[in-house]
C-alpha positions in Angstrom: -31.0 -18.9 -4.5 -34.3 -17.4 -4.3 -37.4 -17.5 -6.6 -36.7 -13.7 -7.6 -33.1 -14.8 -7.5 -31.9 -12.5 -4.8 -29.5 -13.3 -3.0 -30.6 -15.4 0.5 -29.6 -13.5 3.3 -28.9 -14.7 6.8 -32.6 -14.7 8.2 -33.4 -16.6 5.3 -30.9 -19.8 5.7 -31.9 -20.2 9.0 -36.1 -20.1 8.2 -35.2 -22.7 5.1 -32.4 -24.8 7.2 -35.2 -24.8 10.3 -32.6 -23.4 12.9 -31.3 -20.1 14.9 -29.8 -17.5 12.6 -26.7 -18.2 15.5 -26.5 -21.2 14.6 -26.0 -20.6 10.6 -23.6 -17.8 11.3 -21.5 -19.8 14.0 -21.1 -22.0 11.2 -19.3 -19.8 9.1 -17.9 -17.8 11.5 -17.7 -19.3 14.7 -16.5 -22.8 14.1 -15.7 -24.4 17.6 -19.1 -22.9 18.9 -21.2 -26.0 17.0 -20.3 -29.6 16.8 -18.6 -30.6 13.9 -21.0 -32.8 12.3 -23.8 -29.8 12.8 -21.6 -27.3 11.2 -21.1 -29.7 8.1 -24.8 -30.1 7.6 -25.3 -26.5 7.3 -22.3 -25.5 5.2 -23.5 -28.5 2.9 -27.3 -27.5 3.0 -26.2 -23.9 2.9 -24.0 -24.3 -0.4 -27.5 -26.3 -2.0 -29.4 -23.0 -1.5 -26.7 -20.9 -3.2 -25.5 -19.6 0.3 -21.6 -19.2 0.9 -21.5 -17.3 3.6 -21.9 -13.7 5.6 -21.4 -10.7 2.6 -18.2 -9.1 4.2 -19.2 -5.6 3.2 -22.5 -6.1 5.2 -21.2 -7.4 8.5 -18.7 -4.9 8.3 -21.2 -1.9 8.5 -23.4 -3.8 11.4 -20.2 -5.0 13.4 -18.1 -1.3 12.7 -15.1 -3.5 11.7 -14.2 -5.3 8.8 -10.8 -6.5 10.1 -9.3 -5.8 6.8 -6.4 -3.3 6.0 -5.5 -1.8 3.1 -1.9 -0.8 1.8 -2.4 2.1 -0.9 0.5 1.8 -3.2 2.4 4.6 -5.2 2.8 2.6 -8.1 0.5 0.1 -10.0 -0.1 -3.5 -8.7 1.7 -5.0 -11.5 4.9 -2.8 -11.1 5.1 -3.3 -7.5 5.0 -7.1 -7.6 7.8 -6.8 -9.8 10.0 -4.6 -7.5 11.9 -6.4 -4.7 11.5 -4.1 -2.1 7.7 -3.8 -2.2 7.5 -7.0 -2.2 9.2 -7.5 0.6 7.6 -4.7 2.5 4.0 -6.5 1.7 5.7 -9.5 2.9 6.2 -8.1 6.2 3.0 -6.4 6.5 1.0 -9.5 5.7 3.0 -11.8 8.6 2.1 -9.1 11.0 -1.4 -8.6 9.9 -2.1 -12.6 9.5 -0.4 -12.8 13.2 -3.2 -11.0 14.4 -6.1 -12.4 12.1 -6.8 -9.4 9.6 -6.6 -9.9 6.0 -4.9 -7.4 3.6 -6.0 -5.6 0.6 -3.9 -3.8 -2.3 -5.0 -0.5 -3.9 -3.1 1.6 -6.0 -3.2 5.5 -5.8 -2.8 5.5 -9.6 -6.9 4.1 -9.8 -9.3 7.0 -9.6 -12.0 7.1 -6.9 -14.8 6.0 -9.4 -12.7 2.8 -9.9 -12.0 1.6 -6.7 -14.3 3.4 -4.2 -15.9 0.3 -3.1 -13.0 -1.0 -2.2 -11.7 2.0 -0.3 -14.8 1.9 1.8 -14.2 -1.7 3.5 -10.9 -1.5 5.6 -10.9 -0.5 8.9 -7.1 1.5 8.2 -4.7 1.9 5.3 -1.0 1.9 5.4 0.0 4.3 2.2 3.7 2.9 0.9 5.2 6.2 -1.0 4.1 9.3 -1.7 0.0 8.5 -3.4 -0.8 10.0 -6.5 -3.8 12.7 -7.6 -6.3 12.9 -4.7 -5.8 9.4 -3.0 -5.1 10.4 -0.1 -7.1 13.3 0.3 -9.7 11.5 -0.4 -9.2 8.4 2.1 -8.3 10.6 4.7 -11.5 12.1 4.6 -13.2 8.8 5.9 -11.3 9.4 9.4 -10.0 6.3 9.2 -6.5 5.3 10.9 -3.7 6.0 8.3 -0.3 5.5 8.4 2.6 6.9 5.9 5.4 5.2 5.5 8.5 6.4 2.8 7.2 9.5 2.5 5.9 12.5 5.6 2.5 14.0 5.7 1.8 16.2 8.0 -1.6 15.0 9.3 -1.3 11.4 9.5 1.9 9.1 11.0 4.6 8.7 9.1 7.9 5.9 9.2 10.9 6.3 7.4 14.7 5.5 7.4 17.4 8.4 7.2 17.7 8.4 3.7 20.5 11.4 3.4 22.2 9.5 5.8 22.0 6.4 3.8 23.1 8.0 0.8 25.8 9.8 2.2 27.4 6.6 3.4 26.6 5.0 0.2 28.6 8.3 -2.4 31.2 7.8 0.4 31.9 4.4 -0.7 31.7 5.1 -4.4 34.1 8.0 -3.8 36.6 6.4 -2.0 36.3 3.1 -4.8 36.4 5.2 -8.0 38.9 7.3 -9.8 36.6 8.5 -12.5 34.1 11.1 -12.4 31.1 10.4 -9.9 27.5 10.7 -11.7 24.1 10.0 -9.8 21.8 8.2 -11.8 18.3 8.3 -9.8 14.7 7.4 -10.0 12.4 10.4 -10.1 13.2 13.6 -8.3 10.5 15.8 -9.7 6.4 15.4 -10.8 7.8 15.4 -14.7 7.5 12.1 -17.3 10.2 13.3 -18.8 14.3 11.6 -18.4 16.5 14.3 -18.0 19.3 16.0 -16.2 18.5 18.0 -13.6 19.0 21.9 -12.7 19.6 23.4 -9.6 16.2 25.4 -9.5 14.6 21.3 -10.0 15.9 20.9 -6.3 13.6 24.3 -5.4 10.1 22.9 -6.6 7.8 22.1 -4.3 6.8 19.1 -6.2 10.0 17.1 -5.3 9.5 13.7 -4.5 11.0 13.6 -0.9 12.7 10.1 -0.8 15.0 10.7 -3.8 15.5 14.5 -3.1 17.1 13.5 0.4 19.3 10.7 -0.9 20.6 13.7 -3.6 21.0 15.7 -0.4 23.3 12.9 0.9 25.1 12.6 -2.2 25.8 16.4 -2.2 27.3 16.0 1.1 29.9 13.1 0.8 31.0 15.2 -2.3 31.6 18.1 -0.6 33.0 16.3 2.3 35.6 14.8 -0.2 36.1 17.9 -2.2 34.6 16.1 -5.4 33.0 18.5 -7.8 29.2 17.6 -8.7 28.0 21.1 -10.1 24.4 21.2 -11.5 23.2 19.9 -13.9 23.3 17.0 -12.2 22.8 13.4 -14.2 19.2 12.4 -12.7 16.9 10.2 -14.9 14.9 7.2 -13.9 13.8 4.4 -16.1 10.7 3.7 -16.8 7.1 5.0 -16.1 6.3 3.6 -13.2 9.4 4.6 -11.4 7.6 7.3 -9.2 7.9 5.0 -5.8 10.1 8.7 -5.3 13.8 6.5 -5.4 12.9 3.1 -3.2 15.0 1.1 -5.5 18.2 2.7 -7.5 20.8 4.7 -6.4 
């Protein structure tokens, strides 16, 4: 560290070390371009001057790239590490994204922009998993940045899904054909309301209707009318907890 205990920069290491600013940042960064023994001198003499390295958000703006990608969750961290099928959709999307030597960053769209907004200006793209929350994407897509929807359709950007009504469909079929009672669907969150309830028919009209779990209803509505089983409004939709609006990932 410096006398006025800035941080060294780049230009600095190398004056202090006595070599080429190439040589300091091929030994962070460049590895095979140095002999081994070289690049362990300058790590080491690097580490005694309080150096560790290239700031990531700096190279980023002078290289245009900070090879970094950014998932924007629906939910909060902390739920989403504890649902299954995030977890294994992150899964996925880190193999891939270590495969081709990017690293991956989580953000939730519950955060506002004041608490993250350093962080949403370092990837170079963002994969939003479910429908965001507030102004998140709004706000990202401003940047003009690559973005990619997936669970959910926006009309700008993107989007991957499965056939959800079809899904369901196949899924009330089964159920149907198995039971001899009277068929219920018990969901996660169908509209923008905190509040566990059954649902009306004029719920499946608002425009805030969270697209994943209104299109499995959809399916469900159609094996019952396929089958001749009687589902009238209201129907028994609730979901369980407050972090249930991933719009029906997980559930029925």
């Amino acid at each position: 560290m410096s006398a006025s205990n800035k941080p060294l920069n780049l230009k600095e290491v190398s004056r202090l070390l006595g070599v080429s600013t190439a040589t300091v940042s091929n030994a962070f960064n460049r590895p095979d371009q140095l002999s081994e023994a070289l690049r362990q001198r300058i790590l080491k003499e690097s580490a005694e001057l309080g150096y560790h390295g290239p700031n990531l958000a700096a190279r980023s703006l002078r290289k245009g790239k900070s090879d970094v990608v950014a998932v924007v969750l629906a939910d909060t961290l902390s739920y989403s590490f504890s649902d299954p099928v995030a977890s294994q959709f992150l899964q996925g999307v880190s193999e891939v994204l270590s495969h081709k030597k990017k690293q991956l960053l989580l953000l939730s769209s519950r955060l506002a922009s004041k608490e993250q907004s350093s962080a949403e200006s370092l990837p170079d793209g963002f994969i939003f998993y479910g429908a965001p929350k507030g102004d998140a994407f709004e706000r990202i897509s401003r940047s003009g940045k690559p973005i990619i929807a997936v669970d959910f359709e926006q009309g700008k950007v993107p989007s991957l899904n499965i056939n959800n009504q079809a899904a369901a469909r196949a899924v009330a079929l089964h159920v149907i054909r198995e039971s001899e009672e009277r068929v219920a669907v018990v969901s996660l969150r169908l509209i923008a309301s905190d509040r566990v309830c059954r649902l009306e028919k004029a719920d499946l009209q608002a425009e805030c209707k969270e697209v994943i779990a209104y299109n499995r209803l959809q399916g469900y509505l159609q094996a019952c009318q396929e089958k001749g089983v009687d589902l009238p409004p209201p129907y028994d939709l609730a979901y369980p907890n407050e972090y249930a609006g991933n719009g029906g990932k997980s559930g029925l």
